[in-house]
mmCIF file of the N, C-alpha and C atoms, coordinates in Angstrom:
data_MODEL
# 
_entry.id   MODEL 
# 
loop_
_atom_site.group_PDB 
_atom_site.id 
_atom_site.type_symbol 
_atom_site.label_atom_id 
_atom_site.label_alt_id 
_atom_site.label_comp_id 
_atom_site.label_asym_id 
_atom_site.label_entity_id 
_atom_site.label_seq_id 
_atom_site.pdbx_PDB_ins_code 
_atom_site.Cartn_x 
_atom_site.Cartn_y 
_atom_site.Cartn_z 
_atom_site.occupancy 
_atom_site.B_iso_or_equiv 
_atom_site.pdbx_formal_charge 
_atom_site.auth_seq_id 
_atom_site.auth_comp_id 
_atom_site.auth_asym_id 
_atom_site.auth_atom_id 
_atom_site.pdbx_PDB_model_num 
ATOM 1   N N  . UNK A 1 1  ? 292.270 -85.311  -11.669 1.00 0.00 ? 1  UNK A N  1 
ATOM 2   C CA . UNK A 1 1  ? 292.430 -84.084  -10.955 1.00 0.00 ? 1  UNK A CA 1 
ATOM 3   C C  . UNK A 1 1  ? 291.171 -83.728  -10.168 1.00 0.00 ? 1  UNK A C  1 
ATOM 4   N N  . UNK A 1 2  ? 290.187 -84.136  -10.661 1.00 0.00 ? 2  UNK A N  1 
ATOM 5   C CA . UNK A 1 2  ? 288.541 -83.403  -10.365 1.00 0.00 ? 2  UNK A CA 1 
ATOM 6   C C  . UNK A 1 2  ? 288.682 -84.805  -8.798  1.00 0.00 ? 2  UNK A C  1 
ATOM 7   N N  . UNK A 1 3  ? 288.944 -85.456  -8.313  1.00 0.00 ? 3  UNK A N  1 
ATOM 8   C CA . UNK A 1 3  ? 288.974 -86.468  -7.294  1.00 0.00 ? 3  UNK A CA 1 
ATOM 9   C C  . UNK A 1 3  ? 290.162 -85.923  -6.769  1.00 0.00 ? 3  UNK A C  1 
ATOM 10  N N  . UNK A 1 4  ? 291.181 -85.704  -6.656  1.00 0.00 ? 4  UNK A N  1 
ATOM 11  C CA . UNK A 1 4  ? 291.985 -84.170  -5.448  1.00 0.00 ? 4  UNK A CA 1 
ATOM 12  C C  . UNK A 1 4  ? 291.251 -83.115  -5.436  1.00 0.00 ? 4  UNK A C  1 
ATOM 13  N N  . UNK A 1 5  ? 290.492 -82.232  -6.071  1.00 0.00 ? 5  UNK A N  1 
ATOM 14  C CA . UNK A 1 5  ? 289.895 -81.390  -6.068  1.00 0.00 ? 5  UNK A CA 1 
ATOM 15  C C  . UNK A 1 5  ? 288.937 -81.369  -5.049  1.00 0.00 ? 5  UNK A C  1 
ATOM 16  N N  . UNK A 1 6  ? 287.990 -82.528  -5.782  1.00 0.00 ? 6  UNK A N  1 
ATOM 17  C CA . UNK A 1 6  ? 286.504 -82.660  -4.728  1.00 0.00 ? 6  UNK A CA 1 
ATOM 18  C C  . UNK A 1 6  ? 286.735 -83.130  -3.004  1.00 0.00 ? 6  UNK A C  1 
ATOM 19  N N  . UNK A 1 7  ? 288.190 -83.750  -3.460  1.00 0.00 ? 7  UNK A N  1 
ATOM 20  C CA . UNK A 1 7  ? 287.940 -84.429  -0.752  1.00 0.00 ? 7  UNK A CA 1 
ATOM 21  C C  . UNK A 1 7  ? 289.121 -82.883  -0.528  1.00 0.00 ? 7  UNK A C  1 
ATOM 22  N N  . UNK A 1 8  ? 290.158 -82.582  -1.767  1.00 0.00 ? 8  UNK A N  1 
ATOM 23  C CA . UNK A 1 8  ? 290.341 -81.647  -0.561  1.00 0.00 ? 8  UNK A CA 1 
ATOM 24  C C  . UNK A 1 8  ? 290.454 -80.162  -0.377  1.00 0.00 ? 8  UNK A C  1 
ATOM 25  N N  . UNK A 1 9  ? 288.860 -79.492  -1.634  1.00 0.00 ? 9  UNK A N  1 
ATOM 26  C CA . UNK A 1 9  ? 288.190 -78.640  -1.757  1.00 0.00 ? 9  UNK A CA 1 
ATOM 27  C C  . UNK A 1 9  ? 289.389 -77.626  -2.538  1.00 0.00 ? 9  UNK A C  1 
ATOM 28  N N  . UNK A 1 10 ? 290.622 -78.244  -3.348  1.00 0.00 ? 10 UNK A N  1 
ATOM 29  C CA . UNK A 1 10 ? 291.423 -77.352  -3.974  1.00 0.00 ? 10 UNK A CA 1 
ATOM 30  C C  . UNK A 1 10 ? 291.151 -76.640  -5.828  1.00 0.00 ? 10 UNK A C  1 
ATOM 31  N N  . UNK A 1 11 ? 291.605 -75.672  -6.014  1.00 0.00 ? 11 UNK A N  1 
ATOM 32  C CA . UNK A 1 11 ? 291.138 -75.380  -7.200  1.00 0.00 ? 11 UNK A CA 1 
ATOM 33  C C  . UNK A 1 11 ? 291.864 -76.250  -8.115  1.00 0.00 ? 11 UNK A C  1 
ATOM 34  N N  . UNK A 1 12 ? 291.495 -76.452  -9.282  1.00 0.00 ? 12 UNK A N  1 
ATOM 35  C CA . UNK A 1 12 ? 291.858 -77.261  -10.462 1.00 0.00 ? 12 UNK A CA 1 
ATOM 36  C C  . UNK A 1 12 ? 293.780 -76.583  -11.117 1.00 0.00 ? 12 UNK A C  1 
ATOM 37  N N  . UNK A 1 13 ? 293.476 -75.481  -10.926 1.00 0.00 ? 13 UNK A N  1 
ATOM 38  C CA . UNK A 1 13 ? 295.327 -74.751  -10.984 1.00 0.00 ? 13 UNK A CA 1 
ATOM 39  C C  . UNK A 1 13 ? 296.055 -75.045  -10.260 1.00 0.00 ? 13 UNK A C  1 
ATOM 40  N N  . UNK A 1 14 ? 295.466 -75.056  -8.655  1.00 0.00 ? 14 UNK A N  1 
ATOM 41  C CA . UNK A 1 14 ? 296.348 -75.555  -7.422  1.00 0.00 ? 14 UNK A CA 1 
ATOM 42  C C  . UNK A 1 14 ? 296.693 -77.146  -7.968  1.00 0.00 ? 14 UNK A C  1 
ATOM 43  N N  . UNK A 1 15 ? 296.233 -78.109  -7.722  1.00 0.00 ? 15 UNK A N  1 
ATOM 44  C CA . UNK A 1 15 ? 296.281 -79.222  -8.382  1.00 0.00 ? 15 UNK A CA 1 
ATOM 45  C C  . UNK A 1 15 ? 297.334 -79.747  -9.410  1.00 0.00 ? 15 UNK A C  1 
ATOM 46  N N  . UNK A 1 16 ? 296.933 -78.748  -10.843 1.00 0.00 ? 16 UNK A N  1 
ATOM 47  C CA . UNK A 1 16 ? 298.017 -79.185  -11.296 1.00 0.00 ? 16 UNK A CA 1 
ATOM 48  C C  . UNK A 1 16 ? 299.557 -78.649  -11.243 1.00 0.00 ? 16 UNK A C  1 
ATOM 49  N N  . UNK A 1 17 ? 299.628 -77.842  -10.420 1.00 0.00 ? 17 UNK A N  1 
ATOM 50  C CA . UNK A 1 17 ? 300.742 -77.419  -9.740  1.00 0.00 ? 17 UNK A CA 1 
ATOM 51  C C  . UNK A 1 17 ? 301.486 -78.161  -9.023  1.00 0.00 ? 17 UNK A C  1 
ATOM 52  N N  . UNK A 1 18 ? 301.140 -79.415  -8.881  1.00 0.00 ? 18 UNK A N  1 
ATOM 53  C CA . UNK A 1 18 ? 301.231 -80.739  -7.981  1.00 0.00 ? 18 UNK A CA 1 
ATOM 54  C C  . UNK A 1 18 ? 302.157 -81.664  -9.425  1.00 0.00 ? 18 UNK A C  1 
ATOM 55  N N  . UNK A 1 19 ? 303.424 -82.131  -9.127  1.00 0.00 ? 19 UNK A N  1 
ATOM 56  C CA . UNK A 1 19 ? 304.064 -82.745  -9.842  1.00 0.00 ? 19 UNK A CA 1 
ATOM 57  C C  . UNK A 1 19 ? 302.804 -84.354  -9.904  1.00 0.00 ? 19 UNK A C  1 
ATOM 58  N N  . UNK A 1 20 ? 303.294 -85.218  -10.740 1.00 0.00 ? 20 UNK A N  1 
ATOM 59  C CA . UNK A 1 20 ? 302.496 -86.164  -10.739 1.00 0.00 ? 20 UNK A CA 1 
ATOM 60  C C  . UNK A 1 20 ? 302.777 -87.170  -9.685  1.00 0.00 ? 20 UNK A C  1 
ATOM 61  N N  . UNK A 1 21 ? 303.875 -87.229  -9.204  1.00 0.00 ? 21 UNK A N  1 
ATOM 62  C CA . UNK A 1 21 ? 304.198 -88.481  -8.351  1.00 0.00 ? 21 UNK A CA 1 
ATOM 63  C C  . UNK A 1 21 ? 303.388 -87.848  -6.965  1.00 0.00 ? 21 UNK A C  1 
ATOM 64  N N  . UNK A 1 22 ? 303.309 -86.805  -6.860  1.00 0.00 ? 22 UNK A N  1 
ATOM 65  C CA . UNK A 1 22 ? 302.741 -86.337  -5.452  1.00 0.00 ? 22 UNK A CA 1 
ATOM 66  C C  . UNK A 1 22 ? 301.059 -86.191  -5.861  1.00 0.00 ? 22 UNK A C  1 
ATOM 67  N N  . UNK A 1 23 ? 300.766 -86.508  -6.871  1.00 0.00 ? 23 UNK A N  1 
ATOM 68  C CA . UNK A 1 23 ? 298.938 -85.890  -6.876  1.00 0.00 ? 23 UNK A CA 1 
ATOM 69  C C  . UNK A 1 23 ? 298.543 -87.722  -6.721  1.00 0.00 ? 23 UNK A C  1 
ATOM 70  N N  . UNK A 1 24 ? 299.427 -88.812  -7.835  1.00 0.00 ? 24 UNK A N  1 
ATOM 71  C CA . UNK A 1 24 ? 299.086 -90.188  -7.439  1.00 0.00 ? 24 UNK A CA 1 
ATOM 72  C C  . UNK A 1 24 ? 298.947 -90.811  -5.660  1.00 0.00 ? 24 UNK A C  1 
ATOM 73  N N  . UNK A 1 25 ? 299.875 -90.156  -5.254  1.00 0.00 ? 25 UNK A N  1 
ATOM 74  C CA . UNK A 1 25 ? 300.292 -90.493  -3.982  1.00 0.00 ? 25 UNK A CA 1 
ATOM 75  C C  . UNK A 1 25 ? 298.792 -89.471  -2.758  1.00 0.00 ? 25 UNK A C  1 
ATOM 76  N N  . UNK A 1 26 ? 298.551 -88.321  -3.410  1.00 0.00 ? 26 UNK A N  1 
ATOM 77  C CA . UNK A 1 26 ? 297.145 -88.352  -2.292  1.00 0.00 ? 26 UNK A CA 1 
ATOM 78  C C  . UNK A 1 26 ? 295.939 -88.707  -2.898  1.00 0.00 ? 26 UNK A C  1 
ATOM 79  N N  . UNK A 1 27 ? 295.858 -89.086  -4.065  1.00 0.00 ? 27 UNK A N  1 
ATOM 80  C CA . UNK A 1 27 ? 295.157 -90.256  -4.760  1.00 0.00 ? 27 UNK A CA 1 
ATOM 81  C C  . UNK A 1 27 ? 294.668 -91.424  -3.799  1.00 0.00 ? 27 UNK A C  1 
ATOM 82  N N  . UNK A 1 28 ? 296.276 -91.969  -3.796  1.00 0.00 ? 28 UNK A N  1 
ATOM 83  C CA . UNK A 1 28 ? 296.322 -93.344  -2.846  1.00 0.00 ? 28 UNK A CA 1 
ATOM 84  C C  . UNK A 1 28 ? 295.781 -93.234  -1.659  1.00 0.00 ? 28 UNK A C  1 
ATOM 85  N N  . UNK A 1 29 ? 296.130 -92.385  -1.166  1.00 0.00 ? 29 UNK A N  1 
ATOM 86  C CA . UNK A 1 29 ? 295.582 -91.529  0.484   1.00 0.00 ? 29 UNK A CA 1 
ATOM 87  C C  . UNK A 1 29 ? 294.360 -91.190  0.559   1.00 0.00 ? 29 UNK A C  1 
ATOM 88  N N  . UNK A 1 30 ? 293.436 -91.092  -0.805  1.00 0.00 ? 30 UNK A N  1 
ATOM 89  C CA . UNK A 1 30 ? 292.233 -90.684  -0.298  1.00 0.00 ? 30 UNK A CA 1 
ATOM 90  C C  . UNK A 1 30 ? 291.264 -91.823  -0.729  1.00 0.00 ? 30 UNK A C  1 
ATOM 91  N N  . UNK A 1 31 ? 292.259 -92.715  -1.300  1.00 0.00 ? 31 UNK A N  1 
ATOM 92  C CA . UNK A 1 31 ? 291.296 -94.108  -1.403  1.00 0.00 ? 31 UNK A CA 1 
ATOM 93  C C  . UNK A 1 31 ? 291.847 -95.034  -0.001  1.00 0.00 ? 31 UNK A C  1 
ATOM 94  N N  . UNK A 1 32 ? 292.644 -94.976  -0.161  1.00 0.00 ? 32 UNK A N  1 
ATOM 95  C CA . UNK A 1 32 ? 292.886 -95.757  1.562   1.00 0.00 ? 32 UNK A CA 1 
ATOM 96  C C  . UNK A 1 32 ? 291.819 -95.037  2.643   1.00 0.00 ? 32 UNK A C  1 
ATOM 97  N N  . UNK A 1 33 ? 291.886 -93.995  2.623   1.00 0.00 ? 33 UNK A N  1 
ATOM 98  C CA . UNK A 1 33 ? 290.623 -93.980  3.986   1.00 0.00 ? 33 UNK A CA 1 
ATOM 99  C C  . UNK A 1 33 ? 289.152 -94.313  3.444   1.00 0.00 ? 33 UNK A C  1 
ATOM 100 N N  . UNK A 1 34 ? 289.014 -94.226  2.188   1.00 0.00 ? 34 UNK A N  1 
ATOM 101 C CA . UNK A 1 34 ? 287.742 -94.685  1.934   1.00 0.00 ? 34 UNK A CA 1 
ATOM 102 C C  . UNK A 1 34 ? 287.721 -96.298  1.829   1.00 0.00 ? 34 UNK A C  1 
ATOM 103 N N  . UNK A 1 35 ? 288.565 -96.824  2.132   1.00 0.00 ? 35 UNK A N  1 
ATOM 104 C CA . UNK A 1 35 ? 288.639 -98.420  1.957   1.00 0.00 ? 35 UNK A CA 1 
ATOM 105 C C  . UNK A 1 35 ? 288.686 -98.565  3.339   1.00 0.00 ? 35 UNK A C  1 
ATOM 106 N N  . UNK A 1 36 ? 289.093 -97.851  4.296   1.00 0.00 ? 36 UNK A N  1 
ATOM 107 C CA . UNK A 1 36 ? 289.130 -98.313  5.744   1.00 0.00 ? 36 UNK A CA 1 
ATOM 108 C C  . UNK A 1 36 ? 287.979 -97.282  6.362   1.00 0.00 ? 36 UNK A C  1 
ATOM 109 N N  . UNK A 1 37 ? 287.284 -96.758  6.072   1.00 0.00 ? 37 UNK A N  1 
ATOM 110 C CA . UNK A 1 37 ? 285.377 -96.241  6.265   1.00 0.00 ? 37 UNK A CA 1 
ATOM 111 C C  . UNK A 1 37 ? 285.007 -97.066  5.666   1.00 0.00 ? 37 UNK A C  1 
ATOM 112 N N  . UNK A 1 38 ? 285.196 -98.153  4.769   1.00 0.00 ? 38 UNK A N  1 
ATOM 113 C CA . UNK A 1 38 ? 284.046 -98.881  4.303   1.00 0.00 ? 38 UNK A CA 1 
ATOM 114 C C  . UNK A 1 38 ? 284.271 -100.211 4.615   1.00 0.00 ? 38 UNK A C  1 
ATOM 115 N N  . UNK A 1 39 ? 285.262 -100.726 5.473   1.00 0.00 ? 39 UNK A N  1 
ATOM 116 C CA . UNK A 1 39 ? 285.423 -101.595 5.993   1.00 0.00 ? 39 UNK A CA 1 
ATOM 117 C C  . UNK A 1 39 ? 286.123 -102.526 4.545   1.00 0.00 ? 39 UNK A C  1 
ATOM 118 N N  . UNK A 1 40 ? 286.577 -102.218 4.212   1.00 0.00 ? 40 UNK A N  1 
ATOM 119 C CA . UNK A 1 40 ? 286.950 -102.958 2.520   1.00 0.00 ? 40 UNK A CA 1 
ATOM 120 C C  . UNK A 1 40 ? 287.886 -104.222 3.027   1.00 0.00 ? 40 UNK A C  1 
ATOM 121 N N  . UNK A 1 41 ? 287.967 -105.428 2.618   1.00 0.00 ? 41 UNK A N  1 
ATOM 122 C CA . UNK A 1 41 ? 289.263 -106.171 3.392   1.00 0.00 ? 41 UNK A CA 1 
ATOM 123 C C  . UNK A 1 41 ? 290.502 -105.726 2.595   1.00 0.00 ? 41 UNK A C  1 
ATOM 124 N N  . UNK A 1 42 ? 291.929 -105.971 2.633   1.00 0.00 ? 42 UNK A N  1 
ATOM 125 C CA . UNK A 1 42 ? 292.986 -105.838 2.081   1.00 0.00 ? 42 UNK A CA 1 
ATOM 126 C C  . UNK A 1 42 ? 293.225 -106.477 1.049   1.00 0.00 ? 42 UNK A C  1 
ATOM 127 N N  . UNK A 1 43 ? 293.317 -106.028 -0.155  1.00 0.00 ? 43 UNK A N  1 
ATOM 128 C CA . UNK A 1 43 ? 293.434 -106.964 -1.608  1.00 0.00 ? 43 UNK A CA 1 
ATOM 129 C C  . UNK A 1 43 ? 295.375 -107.016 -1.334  1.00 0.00 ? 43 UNK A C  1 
ATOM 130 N N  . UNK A 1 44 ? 295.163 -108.618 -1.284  1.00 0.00 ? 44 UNK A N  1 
ATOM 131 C CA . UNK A 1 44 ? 296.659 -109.105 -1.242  1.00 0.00 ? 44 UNK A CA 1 
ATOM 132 C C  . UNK A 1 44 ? 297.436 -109.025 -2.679  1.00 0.00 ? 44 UNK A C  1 
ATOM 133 N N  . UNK A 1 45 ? 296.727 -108.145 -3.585  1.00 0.00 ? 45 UNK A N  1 
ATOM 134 C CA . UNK A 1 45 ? 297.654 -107.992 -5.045  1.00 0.00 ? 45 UNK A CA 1 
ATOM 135 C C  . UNK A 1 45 ? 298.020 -106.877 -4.930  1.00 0.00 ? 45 UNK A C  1 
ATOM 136 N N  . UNK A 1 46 ? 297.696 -105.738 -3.918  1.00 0.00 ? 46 UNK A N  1 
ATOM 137 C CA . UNK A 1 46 ? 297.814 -104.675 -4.124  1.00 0.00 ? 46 UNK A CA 1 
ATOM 138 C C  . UNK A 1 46 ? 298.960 -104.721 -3.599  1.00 0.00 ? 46 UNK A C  1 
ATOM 139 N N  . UNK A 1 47 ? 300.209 -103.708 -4.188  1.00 0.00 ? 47 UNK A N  1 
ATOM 140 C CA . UNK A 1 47 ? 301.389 -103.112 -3.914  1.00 0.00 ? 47 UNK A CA 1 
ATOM 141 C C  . UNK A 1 47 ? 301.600 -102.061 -2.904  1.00 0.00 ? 47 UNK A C  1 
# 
């Protein structure tokens, strides 16, 4: 929760107000742009 919180400055209540399939999913979203700012290559295991 504290990694949705910290990129997109929400309180820890807001958050878990967030069913789980939708908090994994901007999870995913906020590691994808940090993998494409860091130039990361594409891990071909990833789903």
């Amino acid at each position: 929760m504290s990694f949705i919180s910290y990129y997109y400055h929400w309180e820890f209540k807001t958050v878990m107000t967030l069913d789980h399939q939708t908090r994994r999913r901007f999870c995913a979203e906020i590691s994808a742009i940090h993998k494409e700012l860091n130039h990361t290559p594409k891990n071909v295991f990833e789903v």
